[in-house]
RODO-2510 file (C-alpha; in nm, 4 decimals, decimal comma):
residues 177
     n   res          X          Y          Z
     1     x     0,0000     0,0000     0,0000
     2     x     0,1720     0,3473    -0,0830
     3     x     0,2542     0,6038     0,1563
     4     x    -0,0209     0,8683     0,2153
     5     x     0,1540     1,2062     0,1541
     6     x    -0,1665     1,4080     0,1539
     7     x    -0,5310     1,3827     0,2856
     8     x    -0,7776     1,6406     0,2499
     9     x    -1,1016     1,7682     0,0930
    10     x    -1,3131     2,0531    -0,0097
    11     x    -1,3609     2,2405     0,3170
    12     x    -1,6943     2,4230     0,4336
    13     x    -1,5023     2,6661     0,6838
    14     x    -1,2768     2,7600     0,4316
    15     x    -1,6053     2,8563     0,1434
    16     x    -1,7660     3,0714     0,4300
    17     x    -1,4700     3,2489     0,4965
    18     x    -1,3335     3,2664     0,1368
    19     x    -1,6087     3,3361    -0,1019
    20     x    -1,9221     3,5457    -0,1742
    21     x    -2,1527     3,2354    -0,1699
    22     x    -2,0308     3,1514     0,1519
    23     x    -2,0551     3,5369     0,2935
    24     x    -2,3666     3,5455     0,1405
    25     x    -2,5190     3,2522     0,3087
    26     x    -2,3449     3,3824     0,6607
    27     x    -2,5360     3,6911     0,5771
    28     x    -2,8590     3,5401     0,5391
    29     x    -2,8129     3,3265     0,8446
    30     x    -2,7500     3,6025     1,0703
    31     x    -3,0263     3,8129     0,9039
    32     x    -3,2652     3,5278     0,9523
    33     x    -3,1638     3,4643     1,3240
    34     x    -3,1338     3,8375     1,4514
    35     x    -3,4422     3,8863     1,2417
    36     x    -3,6676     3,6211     1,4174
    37     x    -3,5699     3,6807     1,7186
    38     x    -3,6563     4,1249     1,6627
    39     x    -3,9808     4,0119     1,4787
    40     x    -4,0941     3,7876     1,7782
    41     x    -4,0616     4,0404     2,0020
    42     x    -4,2804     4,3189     1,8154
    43     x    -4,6683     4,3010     1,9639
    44     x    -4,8230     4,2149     1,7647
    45     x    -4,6429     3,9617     1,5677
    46     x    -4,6545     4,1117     1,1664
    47     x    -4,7908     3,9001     0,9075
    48     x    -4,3982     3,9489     0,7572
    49     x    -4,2464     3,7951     1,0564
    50     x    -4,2251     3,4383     0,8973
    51     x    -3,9294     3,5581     0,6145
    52     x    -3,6442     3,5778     0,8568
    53     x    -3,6754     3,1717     1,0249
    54     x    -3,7455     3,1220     0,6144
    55     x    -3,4180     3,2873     0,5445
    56     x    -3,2790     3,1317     0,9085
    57     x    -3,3237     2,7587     0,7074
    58     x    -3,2997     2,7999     0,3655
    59     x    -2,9017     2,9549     0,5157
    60     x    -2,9021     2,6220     0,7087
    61     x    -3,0266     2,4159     0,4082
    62     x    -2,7485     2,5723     0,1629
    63     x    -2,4637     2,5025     0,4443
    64     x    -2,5731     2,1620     0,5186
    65     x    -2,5946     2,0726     0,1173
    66     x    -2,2501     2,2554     0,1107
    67     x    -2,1026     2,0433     0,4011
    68     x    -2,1915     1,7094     0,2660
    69     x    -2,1288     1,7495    -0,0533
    70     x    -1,7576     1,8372     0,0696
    71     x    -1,7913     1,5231     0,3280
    72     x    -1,8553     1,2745     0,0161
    73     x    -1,5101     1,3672    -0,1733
    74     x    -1,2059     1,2766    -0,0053
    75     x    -0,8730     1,3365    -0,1796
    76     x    -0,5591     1,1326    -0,1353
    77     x    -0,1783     1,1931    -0,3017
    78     x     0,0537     0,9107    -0,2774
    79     x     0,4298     0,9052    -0,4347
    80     x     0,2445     0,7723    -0,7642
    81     x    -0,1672     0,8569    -0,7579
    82     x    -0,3998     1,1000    -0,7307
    83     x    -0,6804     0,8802    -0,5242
    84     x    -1,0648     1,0386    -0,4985
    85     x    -1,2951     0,8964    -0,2548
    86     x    -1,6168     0,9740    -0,3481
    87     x    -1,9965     0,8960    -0,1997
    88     x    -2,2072     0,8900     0,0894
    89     x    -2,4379     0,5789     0,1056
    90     x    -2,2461     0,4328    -0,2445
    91     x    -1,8811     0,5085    -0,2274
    92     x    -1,6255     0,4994    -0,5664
    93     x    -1,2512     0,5054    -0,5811
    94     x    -1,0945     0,6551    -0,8941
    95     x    -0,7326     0,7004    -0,9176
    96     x    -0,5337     0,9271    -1,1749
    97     x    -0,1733     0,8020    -1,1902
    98     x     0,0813     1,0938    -1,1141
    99     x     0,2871     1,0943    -1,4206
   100     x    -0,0267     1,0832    -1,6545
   101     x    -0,1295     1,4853    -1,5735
   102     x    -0,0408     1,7036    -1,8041
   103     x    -0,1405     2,0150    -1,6489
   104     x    -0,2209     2,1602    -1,3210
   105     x    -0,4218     2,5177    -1,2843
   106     x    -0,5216     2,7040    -0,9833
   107     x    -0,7636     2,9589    -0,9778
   108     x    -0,8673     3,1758    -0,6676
   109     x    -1,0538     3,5403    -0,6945
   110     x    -0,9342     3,8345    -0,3938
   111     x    -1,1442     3,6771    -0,1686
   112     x    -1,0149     3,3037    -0,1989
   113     x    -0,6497     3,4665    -0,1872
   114     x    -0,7731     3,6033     0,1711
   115     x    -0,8809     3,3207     0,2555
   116     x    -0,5975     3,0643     0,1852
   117     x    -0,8453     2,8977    -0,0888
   118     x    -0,8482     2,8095    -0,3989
   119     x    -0,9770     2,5927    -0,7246
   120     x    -0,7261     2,3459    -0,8713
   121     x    -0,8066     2,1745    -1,1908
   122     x    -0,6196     1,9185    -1,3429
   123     x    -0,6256     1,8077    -1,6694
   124     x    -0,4647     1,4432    -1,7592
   125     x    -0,4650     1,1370    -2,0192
   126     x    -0,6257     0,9809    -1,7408
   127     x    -1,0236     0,8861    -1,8512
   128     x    -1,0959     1,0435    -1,5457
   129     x    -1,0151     1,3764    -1,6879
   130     x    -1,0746     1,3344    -2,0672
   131     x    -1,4119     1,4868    -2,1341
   132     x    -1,3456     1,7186    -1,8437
   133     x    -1,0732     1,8538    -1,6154
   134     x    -1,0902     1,7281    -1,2573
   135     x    -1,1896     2,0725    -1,0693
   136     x    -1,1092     2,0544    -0,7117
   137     x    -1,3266     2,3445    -0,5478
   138     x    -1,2338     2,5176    -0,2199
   139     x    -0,8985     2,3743    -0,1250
   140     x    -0,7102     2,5011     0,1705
   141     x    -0,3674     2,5607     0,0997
   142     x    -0,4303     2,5705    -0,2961
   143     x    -0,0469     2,7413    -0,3749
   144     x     0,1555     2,4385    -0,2027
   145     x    -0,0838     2,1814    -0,2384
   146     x    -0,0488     2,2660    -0,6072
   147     x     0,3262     2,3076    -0,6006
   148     x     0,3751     1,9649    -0,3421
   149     x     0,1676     1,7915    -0,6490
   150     x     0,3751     1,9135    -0,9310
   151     x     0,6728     1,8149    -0,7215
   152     x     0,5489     1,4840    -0,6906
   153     x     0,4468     1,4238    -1,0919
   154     x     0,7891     1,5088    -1,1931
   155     x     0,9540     1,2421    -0,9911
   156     x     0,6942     0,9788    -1,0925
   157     x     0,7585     1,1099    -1,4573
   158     x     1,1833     1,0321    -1,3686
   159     x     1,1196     0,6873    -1,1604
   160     x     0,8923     0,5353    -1,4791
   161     x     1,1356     0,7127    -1,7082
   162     x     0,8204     0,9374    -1,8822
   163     x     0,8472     1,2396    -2,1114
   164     x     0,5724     1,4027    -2,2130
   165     x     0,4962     1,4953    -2,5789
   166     x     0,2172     1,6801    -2,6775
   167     x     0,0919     1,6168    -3,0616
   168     x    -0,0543     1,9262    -3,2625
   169     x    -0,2588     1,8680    -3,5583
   170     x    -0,2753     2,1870    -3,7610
   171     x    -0,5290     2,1941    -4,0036
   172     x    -0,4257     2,2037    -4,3781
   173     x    -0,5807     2,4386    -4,6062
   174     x    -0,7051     2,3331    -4,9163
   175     x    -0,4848     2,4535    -5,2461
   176     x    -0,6144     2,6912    -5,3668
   177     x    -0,5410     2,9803    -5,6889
***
């Protein structure tokens, strides 16, 4: 079984803290809460006083949804894989080998830089990532995370003796007068 290098998954803290879904749905928690709790004590109770515990849950319904969809991927990185976890009730294990990526891209707004957080998306010859990149969303530690996995695909590239060539088919044009 291969050493374990790295562990880790989308993470809910980090989405609060580090974009403007996640302030948003703060904002409408808080609203919702302080809101119920100033509409209960008016006399008498407005007709209106049942939006804020609607905005108090549909802020709880959006976090929980967030939370376990970031509880059913788990990501692994070994000397030699890329290993995702995924599932709740039916769990799946799909593995990208290391020195089969051929590119790695991070993406992370002002916010997300604030925050620590970022999107990677890789892109491999893997069949995991052929119609698609893999997106990883909301990563903690996106920069060496990132850098720790490019690290590790140029040494599997060197142990399994790998280059990488890319082929570019240009489109001829038709002769023409």
């Amino acid at each position: 079984m291969p050493q374990i290098i790295d562990r880790f998954r989308s993470s809910t803290a980090g989405w609060l803290r580090g974009s403007l879904a996640g302030w948003g749905t703060v904002l409408l928690i808080v609203i919702g809460l302080l809101g119920s709790f100033w509409a209960l004590a008016q006399r008498p109770v407005g007709a209106w006083a049942w939006l804020f515990p609607l905005g108090l849950v549909a802020g709880a319904v959006i976090l929980a949804a967030k939370w376990i969809g970031n509880l059913a991927t788990t990501y692994e990185l070994t000397d030699d894989r890329l290993i995702l976890h995924r599932g709740v009730l039916m769990k799946s294990i799909d593995e990208i080998e290391l020195y089969r990526i051929k590119d790695i891209r991070i993406d992370f707004s002002i916010i997300n830089q604030l925050a620590d957080l970022g999107t990677i998306s890789i892109t491999s010859s893997d069949e995991t990532t052929r119609a698609a990149p893999l997106v990883l969303r909301d990563i903690t530690q996106a920069r060496a995370r990132r850098e720790r996995l490019r690290e590790l695909i140029e040494a599997a590239r060197r142990r399994r003796g790998v280059r990488e060539f890319d082929m570019v088919r240009e489109e001829l044009g038709e002769p023409g007068g």
